[in-house]
C-alpha positions in Angstrom: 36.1 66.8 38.7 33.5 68.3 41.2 30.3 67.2 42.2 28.1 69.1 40.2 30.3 67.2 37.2 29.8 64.0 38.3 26.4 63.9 39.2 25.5 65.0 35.6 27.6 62.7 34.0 25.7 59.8 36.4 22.3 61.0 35.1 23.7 61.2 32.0 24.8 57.6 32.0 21.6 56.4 33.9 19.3 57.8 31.1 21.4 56.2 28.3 20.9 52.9 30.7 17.1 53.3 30.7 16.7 54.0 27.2 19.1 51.1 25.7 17.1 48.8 28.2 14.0 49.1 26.5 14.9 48.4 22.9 12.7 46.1 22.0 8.8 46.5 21.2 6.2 43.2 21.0 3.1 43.9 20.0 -0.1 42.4 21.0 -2.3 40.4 18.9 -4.8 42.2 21.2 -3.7 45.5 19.6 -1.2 46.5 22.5 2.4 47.6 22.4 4.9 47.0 24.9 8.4 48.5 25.3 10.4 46.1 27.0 13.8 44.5 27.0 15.6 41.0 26.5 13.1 39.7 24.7 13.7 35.8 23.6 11.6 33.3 22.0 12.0 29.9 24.3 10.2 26.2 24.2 8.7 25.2 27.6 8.7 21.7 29.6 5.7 21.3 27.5 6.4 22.1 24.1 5.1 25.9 24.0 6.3 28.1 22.1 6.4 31.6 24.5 8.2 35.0 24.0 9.7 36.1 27.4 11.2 39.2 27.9 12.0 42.0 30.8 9.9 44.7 32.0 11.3 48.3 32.8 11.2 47.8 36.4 12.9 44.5 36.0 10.6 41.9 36.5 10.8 39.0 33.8 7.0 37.4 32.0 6.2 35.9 29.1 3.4 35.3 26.9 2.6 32.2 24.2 3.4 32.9 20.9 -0.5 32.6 20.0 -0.7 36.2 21.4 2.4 38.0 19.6 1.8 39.4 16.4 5.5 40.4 16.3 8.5 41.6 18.1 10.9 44.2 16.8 14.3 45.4 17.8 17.8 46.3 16.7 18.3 42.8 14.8 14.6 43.5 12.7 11.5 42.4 13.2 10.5 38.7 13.9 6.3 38.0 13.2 4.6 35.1 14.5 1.2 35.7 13.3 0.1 33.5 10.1 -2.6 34.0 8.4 -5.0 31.5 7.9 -5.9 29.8 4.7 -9.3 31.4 4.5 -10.3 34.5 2.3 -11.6 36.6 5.1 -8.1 36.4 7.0 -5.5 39.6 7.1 -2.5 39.1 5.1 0.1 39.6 7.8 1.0 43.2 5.8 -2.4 43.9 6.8 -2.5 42.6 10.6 0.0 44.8 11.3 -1.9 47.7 10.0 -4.9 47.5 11.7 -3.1 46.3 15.0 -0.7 49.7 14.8 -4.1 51.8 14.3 -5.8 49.8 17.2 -2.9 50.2 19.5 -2.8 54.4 18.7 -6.5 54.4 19.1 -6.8 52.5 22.6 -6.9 55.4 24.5 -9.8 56.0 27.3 -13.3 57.3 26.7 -14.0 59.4 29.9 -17.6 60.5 29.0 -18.4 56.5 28.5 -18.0 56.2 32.2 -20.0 59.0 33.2 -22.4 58.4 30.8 -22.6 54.9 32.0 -23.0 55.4 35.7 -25.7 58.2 35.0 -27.5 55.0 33.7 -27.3 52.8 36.3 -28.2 55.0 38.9 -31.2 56.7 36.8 -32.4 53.2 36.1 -32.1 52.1 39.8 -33.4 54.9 41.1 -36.9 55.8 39.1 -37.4 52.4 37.3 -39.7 50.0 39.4 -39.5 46.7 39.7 -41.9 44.6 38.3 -43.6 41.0 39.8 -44.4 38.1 37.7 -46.8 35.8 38.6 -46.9 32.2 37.2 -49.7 30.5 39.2 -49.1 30.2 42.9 -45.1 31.8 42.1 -44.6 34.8 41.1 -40.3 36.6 41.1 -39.8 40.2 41.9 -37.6 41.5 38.6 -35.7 44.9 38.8 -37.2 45.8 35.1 -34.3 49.1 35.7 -31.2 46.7 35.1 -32.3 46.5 31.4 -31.7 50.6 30.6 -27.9 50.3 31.6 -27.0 47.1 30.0 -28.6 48.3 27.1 -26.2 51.3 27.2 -23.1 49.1 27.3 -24.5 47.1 24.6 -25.4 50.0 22.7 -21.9 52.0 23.1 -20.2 48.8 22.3 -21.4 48.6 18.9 -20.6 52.2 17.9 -17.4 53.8 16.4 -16.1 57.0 15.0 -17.5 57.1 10.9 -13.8 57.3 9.0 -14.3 60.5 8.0 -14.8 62.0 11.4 -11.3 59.9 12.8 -10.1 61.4 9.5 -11.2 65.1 10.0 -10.4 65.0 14.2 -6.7 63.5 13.3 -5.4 65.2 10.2 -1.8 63.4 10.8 -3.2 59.6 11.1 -2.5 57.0 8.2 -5.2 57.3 5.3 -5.3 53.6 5.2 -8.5 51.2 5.5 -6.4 48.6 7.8 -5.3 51.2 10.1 -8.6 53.1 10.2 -10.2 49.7 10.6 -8.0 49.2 13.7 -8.4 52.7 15.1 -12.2 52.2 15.1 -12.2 48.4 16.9 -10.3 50.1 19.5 -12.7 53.1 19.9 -15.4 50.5 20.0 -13.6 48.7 22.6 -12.8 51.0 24.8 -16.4 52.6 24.5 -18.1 49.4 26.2 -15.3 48.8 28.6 -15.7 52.6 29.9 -19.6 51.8 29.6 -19.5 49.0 31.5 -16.9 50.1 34.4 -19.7 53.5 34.3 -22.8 51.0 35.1 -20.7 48.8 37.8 -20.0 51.9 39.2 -23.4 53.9 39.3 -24.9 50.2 40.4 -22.8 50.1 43.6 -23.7 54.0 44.6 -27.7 53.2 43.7 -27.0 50.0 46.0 -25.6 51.9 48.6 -27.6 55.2 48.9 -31.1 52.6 48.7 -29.7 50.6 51.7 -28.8 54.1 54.1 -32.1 54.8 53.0 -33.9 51.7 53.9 
């Protein structure tokens, strides 16, 4: 056997490693998947129920049970979330619908971020301040901090219409769970890019008004 031999059969062999090491899949009750390894179900000192497992790059966590909706892996799939007894709740059938369209769907929104620090610094910049005066008090209030939180609060309440997720993904599931799912996480994601967009655009205002000053 030469080198050029061996060396392919050790790749060979490491890449079997790394893909029998990560057989397992929890997902999130937060609408997350993750692909780990040796994942177990133990009981704390205190009487917790967590599900531990192994991370590709070998570190070990856990997570309470409260936050699994399930893990699945050679031996099937073991669910820990329980519906409630109240009509509104998901059957777990369900759950795992709208969690599987949530996780597909929890990609970032770039143009939320831009959009988001064009607000901040537009606010900051050509919005004055305004001063109250109560009697002998009066406060100095930067009236411009209401345009960008009104953008995160704004963006954070709006979604792709069904149709449009529909007519932009012609492969995804056709099913009001998993649309449902799909949309949360576009919402999501739209007010966390929003809101990283304003800290951002707040920080560069700050900075240019101060070399100014």
């Amino acid at each position: 056997m030469n080198a050029k031999q061996l060396i392919t059969i050790c790749l060979i062999a490491a890449a079997s490693i790394a893909t029998t090491s990560a057989q397992d899949t929890i997902m999130l009750m937060r609408g997350k998947r993750l692909l780990v390894s040796d994942s177990k179900v133990e009981i704390t000192a205190k009487g917790d129920t967590v599900v531990s497992y192994q991370l590709p790059n070998g570190k070990r966590k856990s997570k309470s049970a409260y936050k699994v909706f399930s893990i699945s892996n050679k031996n099937g799939e073991q669910v820990f979330y329980t519906p409630e007894s109240l009509e509104d709740e998901l059957t777990v059938d369900q759950m795992r619908r709208f969690l599987q369209g949530k996780a597909d769907y929890s990609g970032g929104f770039s143009w939320g971020f831009f959009a988001g620090g064009v607000a901040a610094t537009t606010a900051g910049a050509f919005v004055p301040a305004v001063r109250f005066d109560v009697g002998s008090n009066g406060a100095t209030v930067p009236v411009g901090l209401i345009v960008p939180f009104g953008y995160v609060f704004v963006v954070g309440n709006t979604t792709k219409s069904a149709e449009k997720l529909k007519a932009q993904n012609p492969g995804m599931l056709d099913d009001e769970y998993y649309l449902l799912g799909a949309q949360a996480a576009i919402s999501q994601q739209r007010m966390v890019s929003g809101a990283l967009g304003v800290l951002t655009g707040g920080v560069i205002w700050g900075v240019v008004a101060a070399i100014n000053d």
